[in-house]
Structures are given as structure tokens and as C-alpha cells.
PDB file of N, CA, C and O in Angstrom:
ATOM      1  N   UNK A   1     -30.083-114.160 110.522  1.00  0.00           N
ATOM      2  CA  UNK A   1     -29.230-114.387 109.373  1.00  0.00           C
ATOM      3  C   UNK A   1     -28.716-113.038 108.874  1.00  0.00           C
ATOM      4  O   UNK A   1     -29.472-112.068 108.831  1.00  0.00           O
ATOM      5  N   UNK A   2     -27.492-112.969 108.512  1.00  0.00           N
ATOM      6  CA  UNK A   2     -26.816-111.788 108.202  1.00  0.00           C
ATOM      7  C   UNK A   2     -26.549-111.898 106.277  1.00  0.00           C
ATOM      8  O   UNK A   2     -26.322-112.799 105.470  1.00  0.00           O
ATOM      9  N   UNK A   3     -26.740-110.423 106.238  1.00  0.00           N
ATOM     10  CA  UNK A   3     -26.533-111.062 104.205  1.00  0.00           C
ATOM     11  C   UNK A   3     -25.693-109.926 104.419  1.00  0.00           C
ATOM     12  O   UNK A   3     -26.039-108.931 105.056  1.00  0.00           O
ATOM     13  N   UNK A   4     -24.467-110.112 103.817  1.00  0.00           N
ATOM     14  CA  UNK A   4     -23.402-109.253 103.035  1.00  0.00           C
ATOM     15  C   UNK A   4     -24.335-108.477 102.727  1.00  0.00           C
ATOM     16  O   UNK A   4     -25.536-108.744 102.714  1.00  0.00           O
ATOM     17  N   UNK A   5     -23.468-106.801 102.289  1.00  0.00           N
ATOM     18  CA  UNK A   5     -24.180-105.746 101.566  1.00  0.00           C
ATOM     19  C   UNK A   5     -22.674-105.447 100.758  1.00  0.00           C
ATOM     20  O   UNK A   5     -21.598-105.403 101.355  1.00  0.00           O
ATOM     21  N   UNK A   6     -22.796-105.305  99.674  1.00  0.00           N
ATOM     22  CA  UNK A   6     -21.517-104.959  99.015  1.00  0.00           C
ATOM     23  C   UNK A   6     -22.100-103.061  99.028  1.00  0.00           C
ATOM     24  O   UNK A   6     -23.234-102.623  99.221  1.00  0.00           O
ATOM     25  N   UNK A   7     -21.003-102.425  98.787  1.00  0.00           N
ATOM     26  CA  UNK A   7     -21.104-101.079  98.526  1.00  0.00           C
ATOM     27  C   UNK A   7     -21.725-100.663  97.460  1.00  0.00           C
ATOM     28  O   UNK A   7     -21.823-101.471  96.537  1.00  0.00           O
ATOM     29  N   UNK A   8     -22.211 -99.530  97.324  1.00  0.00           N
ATOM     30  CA  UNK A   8     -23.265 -99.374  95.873  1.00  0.00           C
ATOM     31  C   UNK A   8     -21.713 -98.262  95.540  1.00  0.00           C
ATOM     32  O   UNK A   8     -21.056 -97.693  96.412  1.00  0.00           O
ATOM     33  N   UNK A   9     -21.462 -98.224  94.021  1.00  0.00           N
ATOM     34  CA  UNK A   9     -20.479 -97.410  93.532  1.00  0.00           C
ATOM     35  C   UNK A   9     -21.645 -95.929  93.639  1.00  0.00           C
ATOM     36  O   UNK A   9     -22.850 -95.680  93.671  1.00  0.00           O
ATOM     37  N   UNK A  10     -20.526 -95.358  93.660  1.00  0.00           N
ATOM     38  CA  UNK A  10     -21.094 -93.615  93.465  1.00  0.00           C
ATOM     39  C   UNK A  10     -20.089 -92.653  92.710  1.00  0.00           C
ATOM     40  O   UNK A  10     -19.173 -91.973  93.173  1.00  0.00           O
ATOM     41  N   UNK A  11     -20.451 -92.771  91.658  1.00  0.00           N
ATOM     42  CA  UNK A  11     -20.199 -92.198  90.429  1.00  0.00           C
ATOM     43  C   UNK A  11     -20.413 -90.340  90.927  1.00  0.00           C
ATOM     44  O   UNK A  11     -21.321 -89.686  91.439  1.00  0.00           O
ATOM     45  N   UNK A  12     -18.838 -90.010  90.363  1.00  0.00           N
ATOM     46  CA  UNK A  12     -18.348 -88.639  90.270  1.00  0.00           C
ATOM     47  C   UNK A  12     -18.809 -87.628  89.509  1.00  0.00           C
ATOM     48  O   UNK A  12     -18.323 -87.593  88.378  1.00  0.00           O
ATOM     49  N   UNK A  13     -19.785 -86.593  89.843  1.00  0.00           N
ATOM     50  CA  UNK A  13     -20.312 -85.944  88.704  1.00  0.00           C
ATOM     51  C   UNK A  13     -19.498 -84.464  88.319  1.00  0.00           C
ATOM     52  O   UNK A  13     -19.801 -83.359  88.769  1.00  0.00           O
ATOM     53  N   UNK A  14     -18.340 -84.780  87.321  1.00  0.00           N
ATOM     54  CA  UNK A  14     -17.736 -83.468  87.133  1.00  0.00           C
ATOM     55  C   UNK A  14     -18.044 -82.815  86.148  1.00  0.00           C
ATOM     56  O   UNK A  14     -18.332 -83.114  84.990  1.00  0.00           O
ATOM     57  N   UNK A  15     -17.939 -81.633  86.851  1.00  0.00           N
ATOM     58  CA  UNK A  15     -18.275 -80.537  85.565  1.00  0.00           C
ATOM     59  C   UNK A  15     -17.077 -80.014  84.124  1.00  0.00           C
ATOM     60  O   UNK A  15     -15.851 -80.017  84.232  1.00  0.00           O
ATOM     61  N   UNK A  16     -17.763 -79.657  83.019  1.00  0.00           N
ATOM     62  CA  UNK A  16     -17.214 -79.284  82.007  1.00  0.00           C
ATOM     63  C   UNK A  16     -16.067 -77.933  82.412  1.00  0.00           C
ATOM     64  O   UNK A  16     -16.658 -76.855  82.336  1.00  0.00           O
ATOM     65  N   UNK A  17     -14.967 -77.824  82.711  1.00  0.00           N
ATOM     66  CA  UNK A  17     -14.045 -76.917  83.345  1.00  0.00           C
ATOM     67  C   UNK A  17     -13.274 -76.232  81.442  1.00  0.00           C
ATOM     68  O   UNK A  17     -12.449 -76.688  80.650  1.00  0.00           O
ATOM     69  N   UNK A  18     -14.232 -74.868  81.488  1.00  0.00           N
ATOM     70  CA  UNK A  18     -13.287 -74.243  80.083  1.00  0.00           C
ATOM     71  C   UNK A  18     -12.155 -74.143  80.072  1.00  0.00           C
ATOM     72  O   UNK A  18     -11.599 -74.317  78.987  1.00  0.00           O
ATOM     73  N   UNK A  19     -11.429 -73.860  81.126  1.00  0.00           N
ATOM     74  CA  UNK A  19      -9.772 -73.461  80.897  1.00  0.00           C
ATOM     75  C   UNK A  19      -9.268 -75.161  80.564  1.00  0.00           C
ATOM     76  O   UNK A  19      -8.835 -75.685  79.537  1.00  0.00           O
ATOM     77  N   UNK A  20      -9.393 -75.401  81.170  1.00  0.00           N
ATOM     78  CA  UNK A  20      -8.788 -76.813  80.662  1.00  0.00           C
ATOM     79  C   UNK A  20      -9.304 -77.754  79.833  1.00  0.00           C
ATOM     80  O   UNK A  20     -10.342 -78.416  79.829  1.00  0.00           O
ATOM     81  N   UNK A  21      -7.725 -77.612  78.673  1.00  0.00           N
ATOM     82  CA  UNK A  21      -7.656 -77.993  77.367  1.00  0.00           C
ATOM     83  C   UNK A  21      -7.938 -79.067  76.924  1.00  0.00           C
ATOM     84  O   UNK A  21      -8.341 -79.259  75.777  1.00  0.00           O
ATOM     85  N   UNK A  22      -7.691 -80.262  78.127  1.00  0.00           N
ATOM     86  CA  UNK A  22      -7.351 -81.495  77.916  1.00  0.00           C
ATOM     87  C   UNK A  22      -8.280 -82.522  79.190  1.00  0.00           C
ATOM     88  O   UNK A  22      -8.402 -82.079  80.331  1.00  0.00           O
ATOM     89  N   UNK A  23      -8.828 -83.793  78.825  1.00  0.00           N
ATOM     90  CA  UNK A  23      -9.491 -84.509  79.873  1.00  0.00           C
ATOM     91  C   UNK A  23      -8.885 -85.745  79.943  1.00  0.00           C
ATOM     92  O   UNK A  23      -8.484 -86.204  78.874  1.00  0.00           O
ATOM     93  N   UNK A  24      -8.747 -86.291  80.788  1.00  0.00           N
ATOM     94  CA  UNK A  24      -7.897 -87.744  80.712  1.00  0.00           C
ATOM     95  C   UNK A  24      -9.063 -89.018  80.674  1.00  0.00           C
ATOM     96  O   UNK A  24     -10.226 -88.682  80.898  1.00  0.00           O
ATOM     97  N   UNK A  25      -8.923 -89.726  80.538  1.00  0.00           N
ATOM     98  CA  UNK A  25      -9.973 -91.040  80.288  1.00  0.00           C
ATOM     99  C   UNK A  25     -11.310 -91.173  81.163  1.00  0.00           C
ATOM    100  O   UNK A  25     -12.503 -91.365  80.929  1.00  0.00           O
ATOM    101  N   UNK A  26     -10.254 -90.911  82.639  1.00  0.00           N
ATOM    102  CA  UNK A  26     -11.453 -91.053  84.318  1.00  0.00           C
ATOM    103  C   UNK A  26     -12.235 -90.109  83.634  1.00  0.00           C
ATOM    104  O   UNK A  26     -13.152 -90.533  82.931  1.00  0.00           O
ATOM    105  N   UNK A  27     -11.988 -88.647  83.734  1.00  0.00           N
ATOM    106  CA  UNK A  27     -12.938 -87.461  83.507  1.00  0.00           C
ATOM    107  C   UNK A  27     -13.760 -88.090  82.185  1.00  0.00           C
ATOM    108  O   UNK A  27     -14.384 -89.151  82.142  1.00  0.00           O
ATOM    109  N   UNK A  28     -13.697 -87.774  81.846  1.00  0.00           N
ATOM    110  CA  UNK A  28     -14.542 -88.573  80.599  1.00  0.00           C
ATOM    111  C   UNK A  28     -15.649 -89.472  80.503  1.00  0.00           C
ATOM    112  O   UNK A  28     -16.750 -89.367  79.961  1.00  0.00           O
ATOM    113  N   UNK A  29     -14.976 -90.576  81.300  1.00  0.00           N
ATOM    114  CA  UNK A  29     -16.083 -91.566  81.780  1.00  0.00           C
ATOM    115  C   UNK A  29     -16.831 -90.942  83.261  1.00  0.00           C
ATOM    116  O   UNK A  29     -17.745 -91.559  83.808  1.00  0.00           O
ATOM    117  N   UNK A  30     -16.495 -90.134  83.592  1.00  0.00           N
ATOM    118  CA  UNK A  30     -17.120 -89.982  84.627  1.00  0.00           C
ATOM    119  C   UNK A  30     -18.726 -88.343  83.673  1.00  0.00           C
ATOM    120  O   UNK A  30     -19.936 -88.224  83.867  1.00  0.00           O
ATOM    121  N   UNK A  31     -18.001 -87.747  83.012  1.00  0.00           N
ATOM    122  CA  UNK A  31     -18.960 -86.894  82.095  1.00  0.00           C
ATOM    123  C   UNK A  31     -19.715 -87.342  81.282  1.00  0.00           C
ATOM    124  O   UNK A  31     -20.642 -86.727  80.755  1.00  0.00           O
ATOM    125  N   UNK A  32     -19.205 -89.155  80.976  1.00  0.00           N
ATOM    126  CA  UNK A  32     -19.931 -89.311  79.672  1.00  0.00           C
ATOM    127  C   UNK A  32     -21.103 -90.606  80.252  1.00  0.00           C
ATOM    128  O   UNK A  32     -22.031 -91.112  79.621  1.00  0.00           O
ATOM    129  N   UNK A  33     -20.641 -90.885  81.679  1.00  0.00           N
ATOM    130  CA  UNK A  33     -21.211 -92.209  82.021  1.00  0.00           C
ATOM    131  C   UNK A  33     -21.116 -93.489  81.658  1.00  0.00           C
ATOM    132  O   UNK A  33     -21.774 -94.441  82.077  1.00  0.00           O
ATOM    133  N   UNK A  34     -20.261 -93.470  80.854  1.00  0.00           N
ATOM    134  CA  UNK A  34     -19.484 -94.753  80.274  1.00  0.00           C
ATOM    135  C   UNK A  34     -18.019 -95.243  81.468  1.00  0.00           C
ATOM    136  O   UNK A  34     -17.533 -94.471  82.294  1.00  0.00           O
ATOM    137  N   UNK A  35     -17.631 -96.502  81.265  1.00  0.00           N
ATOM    138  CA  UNK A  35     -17.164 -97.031  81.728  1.00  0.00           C
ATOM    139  C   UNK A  35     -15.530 -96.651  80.849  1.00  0.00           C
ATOM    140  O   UNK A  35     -15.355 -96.383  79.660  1.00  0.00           O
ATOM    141  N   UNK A  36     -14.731 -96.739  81.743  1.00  0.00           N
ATOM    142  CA  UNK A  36     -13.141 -96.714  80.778  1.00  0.00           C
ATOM    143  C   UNK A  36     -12.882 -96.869  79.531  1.00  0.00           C
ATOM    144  O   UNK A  36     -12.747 -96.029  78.641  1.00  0.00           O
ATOM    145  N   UNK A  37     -12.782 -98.703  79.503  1.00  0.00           N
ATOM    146  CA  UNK A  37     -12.889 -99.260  78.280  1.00  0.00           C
ATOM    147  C   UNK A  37     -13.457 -98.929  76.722  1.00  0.00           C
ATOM    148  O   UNK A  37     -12.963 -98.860  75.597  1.00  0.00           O
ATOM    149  N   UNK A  38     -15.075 -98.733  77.464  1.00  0.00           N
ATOM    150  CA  UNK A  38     -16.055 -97.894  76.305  1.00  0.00           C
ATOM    151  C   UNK A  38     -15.400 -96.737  75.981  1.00  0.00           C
ATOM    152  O   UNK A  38     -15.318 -96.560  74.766  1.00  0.00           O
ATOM    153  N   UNK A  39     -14.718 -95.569  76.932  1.00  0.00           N
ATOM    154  CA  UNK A  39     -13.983 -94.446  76.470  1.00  0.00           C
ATOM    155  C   UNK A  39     -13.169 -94.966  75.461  1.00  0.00           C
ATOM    156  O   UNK A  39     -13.404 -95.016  74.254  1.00  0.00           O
ATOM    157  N   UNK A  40     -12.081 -95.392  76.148  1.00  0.00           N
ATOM    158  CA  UNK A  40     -11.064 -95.522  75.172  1.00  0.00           C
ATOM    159  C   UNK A  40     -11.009 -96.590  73.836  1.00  0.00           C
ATOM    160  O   UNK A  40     -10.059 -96.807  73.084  1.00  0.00           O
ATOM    161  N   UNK A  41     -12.130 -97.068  73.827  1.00  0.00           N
ATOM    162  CA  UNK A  41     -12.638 -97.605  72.503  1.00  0.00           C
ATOM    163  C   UNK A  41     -13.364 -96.214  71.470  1.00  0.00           C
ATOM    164  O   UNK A  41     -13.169 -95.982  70.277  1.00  0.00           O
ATOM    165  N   UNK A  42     -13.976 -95.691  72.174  1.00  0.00           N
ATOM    166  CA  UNK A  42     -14.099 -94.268  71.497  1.00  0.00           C
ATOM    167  C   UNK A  42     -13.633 -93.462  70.980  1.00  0.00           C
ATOM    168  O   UNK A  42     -13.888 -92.780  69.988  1.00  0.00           O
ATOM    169  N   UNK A  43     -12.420 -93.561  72.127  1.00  0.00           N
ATOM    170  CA  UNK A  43     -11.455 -92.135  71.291  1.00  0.00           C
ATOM    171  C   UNK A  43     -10.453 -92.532  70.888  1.00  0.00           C
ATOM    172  O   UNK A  43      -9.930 -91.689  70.160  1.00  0.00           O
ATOM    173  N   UNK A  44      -9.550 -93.939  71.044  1.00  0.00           N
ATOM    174  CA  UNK A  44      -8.398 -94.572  70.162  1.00  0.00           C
ATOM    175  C   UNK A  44      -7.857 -93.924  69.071  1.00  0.00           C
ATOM    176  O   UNK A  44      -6.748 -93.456  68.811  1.00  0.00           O
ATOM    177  N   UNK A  45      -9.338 -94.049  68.268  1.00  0.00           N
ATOM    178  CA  UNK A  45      -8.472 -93.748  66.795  1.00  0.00           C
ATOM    179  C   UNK A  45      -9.350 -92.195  66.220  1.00  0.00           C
ATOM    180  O   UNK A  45      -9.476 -91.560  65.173  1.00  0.00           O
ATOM    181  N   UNK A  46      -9.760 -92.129  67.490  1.00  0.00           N
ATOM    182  CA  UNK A  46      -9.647 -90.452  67.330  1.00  0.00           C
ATOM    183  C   UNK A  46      -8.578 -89.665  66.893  1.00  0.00           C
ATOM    184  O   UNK A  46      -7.492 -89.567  67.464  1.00  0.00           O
ATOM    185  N   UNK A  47      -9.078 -88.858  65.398  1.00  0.00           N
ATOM    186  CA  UNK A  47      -8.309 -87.865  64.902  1.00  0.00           C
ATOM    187  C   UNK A  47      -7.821 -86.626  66.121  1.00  0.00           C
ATOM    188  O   UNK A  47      -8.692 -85.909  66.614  1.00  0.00           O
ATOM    189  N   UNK A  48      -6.591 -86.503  66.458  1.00  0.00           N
ATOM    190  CA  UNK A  48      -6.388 -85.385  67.325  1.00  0.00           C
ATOM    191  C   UNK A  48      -6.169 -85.730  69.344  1.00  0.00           C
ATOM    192  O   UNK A  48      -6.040 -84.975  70.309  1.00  0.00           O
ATOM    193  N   UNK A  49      -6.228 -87.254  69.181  1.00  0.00           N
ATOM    194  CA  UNK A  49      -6.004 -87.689  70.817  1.00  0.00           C
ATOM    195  C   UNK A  49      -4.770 -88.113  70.926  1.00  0.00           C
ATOM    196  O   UNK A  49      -4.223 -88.980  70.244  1.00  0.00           O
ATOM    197  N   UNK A  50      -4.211 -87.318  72.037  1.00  0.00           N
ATOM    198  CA  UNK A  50      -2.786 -87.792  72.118  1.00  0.00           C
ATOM    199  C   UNK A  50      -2.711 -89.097  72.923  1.00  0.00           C
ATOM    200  O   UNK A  50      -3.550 -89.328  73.794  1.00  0.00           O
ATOM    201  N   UNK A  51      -1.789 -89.892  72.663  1.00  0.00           N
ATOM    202  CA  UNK A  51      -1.656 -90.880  73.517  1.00  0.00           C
ATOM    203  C   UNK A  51      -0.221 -91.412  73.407  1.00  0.00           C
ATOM    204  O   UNK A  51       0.281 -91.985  72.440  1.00  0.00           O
ATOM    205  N   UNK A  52       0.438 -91.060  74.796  1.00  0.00           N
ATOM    206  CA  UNK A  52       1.683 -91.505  75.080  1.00  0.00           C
ATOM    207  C   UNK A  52       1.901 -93.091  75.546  1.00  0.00           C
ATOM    208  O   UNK A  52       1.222 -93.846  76.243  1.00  0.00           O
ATOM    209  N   UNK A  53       2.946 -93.218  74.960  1.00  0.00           N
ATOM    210  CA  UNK A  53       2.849 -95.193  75.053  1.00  0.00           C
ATOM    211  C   UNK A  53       4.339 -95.601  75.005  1.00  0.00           C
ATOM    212  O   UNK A  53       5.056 -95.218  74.081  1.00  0.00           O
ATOM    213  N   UNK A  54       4.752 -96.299  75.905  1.00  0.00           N
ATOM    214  CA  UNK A  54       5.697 -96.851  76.756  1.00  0.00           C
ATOM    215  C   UNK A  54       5.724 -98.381  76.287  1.00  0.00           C
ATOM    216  O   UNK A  54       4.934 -99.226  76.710  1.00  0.00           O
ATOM    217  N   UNK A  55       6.537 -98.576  75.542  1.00  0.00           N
ATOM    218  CA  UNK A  55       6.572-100.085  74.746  1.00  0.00           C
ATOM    219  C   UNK A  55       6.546-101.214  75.706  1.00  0.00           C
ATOM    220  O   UNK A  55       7.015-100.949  76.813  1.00  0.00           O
ATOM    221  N   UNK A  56       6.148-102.286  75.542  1.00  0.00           N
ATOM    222  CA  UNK A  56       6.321-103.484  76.615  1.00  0.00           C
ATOM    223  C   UNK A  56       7.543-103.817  76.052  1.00  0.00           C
ATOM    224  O   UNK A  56       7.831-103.891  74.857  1.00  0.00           O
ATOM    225  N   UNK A  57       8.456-104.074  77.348  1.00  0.00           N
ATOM    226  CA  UNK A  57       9.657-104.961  77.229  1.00  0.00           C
ATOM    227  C   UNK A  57       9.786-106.502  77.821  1.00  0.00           C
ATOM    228  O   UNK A  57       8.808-107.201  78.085  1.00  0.00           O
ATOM    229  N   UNK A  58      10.848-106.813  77.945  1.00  0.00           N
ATOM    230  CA  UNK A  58      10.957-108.510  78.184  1.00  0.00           C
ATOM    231  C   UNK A  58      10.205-108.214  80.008  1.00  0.00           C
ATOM    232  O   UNK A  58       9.616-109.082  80.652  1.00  0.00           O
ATOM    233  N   UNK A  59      10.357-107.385  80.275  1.00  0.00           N
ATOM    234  CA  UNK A  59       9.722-107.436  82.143  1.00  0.00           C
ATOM    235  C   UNK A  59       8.914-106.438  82.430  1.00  0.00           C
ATOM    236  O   UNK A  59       8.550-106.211  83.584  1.00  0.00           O
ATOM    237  N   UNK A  60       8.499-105.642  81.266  1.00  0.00           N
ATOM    238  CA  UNK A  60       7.694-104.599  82.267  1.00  0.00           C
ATOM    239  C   UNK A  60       6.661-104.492  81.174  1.00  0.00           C
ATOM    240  O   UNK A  60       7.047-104.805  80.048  1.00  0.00           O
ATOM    241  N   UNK A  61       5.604-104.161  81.298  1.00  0.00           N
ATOM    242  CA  UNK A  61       4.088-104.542  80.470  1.00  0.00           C
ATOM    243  C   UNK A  61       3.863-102.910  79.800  1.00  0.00           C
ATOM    244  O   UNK A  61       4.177-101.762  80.116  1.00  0.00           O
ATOM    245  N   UNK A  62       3.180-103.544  78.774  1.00  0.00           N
ATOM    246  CA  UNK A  62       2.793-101.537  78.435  1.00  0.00           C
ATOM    247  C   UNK A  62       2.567-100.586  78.677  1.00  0.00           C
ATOM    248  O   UNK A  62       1.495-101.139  78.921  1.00  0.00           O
ATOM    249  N   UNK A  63       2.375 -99.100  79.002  1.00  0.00           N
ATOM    250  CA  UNK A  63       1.690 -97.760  79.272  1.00  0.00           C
ATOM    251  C   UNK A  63       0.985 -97.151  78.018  1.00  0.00           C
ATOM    252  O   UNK A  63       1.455 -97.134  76.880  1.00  0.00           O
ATOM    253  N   UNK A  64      -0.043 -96.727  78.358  1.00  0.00           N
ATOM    254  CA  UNK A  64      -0.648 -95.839  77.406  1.00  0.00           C
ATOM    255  C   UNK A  64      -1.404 -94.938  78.880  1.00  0.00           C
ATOM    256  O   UNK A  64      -1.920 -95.287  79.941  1.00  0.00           O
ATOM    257  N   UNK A  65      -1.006 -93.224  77.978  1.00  0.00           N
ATOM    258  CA  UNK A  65      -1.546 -92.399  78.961  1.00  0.00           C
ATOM    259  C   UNK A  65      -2.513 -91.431  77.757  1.00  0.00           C
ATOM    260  O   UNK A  65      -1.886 -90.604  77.096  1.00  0.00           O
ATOM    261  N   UNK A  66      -4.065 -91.585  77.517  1.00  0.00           N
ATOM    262  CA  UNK A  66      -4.627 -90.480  76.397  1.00  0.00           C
ATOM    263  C   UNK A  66      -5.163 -89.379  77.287  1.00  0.00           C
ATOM    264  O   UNK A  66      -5.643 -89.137  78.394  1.00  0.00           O
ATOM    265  N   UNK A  67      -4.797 -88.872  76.157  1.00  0.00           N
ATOM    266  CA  UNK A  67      -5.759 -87.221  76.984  1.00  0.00           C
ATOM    267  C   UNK A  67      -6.003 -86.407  75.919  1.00  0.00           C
ATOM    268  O   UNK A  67      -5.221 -85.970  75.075  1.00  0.00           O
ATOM    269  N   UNK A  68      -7.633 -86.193  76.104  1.00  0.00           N
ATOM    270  CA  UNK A  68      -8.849 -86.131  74.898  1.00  0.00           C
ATOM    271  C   UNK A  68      -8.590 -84.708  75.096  1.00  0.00           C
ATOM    272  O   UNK A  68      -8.462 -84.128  76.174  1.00  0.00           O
ATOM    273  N   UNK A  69      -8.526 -84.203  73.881  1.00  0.00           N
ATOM    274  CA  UNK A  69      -8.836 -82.362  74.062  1.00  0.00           C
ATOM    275  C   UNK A  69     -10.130 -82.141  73.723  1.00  0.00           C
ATOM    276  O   UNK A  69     -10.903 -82.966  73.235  1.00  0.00           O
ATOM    277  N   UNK A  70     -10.411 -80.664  74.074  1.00  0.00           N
ATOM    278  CA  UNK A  70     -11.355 -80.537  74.782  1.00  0.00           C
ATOM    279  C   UNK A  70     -12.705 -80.673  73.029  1.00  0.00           C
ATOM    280  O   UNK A  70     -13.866 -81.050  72.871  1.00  0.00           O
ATOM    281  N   UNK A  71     -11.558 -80.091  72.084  1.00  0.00           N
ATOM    282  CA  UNK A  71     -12.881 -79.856  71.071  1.00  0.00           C
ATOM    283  C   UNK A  71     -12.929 -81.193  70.372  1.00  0.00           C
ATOM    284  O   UNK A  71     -13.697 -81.134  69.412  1.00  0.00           O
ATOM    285  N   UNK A  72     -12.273 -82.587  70.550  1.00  0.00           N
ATOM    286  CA  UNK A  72     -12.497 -83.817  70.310  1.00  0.00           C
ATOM    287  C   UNK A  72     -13.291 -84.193  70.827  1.00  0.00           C
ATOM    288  O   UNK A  72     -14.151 -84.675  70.090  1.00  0.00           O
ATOM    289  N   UNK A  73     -13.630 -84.266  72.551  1.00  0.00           N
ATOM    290  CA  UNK A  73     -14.715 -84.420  73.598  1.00  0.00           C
ATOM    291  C   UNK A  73     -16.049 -83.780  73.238  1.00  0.00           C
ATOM    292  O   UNK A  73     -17.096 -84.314  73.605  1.00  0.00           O
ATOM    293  N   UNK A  74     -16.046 -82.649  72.529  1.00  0.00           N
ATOM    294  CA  UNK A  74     -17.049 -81.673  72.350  1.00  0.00           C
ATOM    295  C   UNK A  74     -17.436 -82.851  70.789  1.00  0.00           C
ATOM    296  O   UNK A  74     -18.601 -82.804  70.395  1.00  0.00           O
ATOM    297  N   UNK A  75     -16.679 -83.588  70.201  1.00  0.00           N
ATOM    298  CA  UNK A  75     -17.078 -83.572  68.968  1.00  0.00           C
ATOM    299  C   UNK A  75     -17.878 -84.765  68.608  1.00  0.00           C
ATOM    300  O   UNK A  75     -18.856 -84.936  67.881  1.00  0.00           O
ATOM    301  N   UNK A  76     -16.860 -85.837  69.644  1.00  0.00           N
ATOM    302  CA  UNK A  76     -17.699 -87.232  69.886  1.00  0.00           C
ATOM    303  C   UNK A  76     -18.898 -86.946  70.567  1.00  0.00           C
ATOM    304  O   UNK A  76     -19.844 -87.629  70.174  1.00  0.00           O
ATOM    305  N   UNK A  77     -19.136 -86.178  71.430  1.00  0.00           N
ATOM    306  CA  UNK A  77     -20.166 -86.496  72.430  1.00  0.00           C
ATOM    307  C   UNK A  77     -21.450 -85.880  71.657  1.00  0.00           C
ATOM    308  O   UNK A  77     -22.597 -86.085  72.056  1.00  0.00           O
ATOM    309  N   UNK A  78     -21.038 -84.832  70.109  1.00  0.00           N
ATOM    310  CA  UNK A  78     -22.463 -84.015  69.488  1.00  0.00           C
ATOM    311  C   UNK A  78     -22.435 -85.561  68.651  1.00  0.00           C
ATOM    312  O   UNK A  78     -23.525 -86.089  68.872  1.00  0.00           O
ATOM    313  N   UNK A  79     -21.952 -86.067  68.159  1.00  0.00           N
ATOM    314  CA  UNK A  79     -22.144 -87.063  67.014  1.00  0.00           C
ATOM    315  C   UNK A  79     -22.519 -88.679  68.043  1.00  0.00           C
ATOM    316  O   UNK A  79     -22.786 -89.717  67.437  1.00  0.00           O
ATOM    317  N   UNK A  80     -22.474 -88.638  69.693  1.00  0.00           N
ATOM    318  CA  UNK A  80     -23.296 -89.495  70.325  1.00  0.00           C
ATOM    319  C   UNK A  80     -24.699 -89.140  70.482  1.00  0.00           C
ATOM    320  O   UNK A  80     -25.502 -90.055  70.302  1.00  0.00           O
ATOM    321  N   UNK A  81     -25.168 -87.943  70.795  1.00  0.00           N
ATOM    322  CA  UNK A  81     -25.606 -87.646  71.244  1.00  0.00           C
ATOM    323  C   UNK A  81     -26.843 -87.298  69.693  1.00  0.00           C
ATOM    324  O   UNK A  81     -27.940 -86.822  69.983  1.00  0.00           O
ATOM    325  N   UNK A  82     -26.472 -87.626  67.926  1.00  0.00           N
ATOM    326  CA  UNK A  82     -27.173 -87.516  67.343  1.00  0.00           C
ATOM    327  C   UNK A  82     -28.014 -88.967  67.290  1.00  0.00           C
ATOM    328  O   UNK A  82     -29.008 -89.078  66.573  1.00  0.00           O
TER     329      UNK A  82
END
């Protein structure tokens, strides 16, 4: 008897990079171990996150592109991490 094996995910471990100002959602969830969603429920209505957004029209569905700077990331993650 044969049993399916689905793939085990393997999660990206990136490092904190100083020169760069800005992290986009993936990086984030991949630093913070949270899943997307949970990010961007986090940082939404974060004071200081930009987020570019592309209106839905009669045929084409919304965009939102955020990207967390770096001392917002630094700020949520001391006040998770209390």
C-alpha cells in the first residue's frame, strides 16, 4: 500500500539586513514566523506603513502593496515580544 506524502513547507530564515529601510510582508512573516495575514493584520493600521492601493474597478480586483520600515518592524516586534 502506497500513502501519499505531501511536502513538509520549509520556512525561509532571513536575516535582519541594516541598510535596508524597508521589509515587505513575505520578509516579515518569514522573521516573525507568522503567517501573511497575521502580518498584515499587524501592521494595517500601523502608524508609519506605507501601503500602496490600486482601487477595484468594474473588472479588475484590488492591489495593496505594504512595506514596513524598518523602525516600525523594530517597534511591533519589542511590544510582541513584551
Amino acid at each position: 500500500m502506497l500513502i501519499a506524502r505531501y511536502p513538509q513547507r520549509v520556512t525561509k530564515k532571513t536575516e535582519v539586513d541594516p541598510d535596508k529601510p524597508c521589509f515587505t510582508v513575505a520578509e516579515v512573516s518569514a522573521l516573525l514566523g507568522f503567517s501573511r495575514w497575521t502580518v498584515i493584520r499587524l501592521f494595517e493600521h500601523e502608524r508609519g506603513v506605507n501601503i500602496l492601493l490600486r482601487p477595484e474597478t468594474m473588472h479588475k480586483r484590488r492591489r495593496r502593496k505594504m512595506t514596513i520600515p524598518r523602525a516600525v518592524f523594530l517597534r511591533v516586534k519589542a511590544r510582541l515580544e513584551t
